[in-house]
N, C-alpha and C positions, 0 to 999 in steps of 0.2 A: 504494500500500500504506500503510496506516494505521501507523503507530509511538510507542510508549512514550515520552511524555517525562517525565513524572514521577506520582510515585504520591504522590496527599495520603492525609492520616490521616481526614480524613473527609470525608460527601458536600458538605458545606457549602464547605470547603476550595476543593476539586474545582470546585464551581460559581462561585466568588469567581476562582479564577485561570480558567473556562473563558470568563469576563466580559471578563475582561483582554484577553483571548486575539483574542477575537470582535472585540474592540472595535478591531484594530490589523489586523485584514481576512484572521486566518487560521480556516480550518477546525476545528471543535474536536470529538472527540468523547467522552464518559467513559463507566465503564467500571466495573461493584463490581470489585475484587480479592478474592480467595479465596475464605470463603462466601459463599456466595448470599445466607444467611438475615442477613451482617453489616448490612445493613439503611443506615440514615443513619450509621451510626456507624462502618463499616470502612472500610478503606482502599479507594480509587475510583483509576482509571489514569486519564490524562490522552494522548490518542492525537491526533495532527493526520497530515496527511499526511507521507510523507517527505521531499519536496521541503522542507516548512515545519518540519521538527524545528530545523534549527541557530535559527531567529529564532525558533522557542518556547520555548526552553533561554534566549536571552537576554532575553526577556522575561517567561519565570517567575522567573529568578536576578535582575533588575529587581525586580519585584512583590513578592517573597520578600526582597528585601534593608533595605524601606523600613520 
């Protein structure tokens, strides 16, 4: 089952941490949040497996802290 780990503010974000993400051998996939029509500019979910949420949470909170 796919799971939530974090929602960026936009698709740019989103693809920057789904880089990270890949690059350390997990699964990644995004996702728009809310509308549809929010385009590049809304908030995007950030989804991996559930087995790989705890090592995505510390590797966005890594990425996110630098």
């Amino acid at each position: 089952m796919w799971t939530v780990v974090y929602i960026a503010s936009s698709r740019q974000l989103a693809e920057d941490l789904k880089a990270n993400l890949t690059s350390e051998g997990l699964l990644v996939m995004l996702r728009a949040a809310g509308s549809s029509q929010a385009g590049d500019t809304g908030a995007h979910e950030i989804l991996v497996p559930e087995s790989e949420a705890e090592e995505a949470h510390e590797i966005i909170s890594e990425t996110l802290s630098n």
